[in-house]
C-alpha positions in Angstrom: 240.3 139.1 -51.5 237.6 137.3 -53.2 236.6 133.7 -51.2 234.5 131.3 -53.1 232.6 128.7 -50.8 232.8 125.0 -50.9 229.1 124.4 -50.6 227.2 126.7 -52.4 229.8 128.5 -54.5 229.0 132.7 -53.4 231.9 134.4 -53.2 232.4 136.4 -50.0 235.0 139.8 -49.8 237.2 138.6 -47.1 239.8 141.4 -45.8 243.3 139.7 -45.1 243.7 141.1 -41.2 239.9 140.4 -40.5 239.6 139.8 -37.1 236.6 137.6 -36.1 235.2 134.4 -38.1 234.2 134.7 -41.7 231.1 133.2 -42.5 229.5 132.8 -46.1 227.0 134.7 -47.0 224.7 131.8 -48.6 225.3 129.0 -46.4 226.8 129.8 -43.1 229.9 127.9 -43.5 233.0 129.4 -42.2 235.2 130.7 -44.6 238.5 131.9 -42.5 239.4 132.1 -38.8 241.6 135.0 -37.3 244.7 134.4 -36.4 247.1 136.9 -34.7 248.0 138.4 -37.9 246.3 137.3 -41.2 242.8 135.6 -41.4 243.9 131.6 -42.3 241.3 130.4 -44.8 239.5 126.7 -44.2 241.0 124.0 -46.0 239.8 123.6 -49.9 238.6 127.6 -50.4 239.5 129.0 -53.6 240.5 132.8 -53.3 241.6 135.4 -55.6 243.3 139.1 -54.5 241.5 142.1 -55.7 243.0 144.5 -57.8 244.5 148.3 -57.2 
């Protein structure tokens, strides 16, 4: 999926089982946290699922 940032607006590709902290590309702010199972994105983030 397609993460846009808060702070400086890039949009990162962000896989949904990533498994470490997501970190934008532009400003260093993290995007998602693992979890178990799915990455959880930060509060606010706008995403958008890529297509097939």
């Amino acid at each position: 999926m397609d993460v846009k940032c808060l702070g400086c607006y890039k949009i990162t590709v962000v896989f949904s089982h990533a498994q470490m902290i997501v970190l934008c590309v532009g400003c260093s702010t993290v995007l998602c946290q693992a979890t178990g199972r799915n990455a959880r994105l930060k509060k606010g983030c706008s995403f958008r699922r890529k297509q097939h």
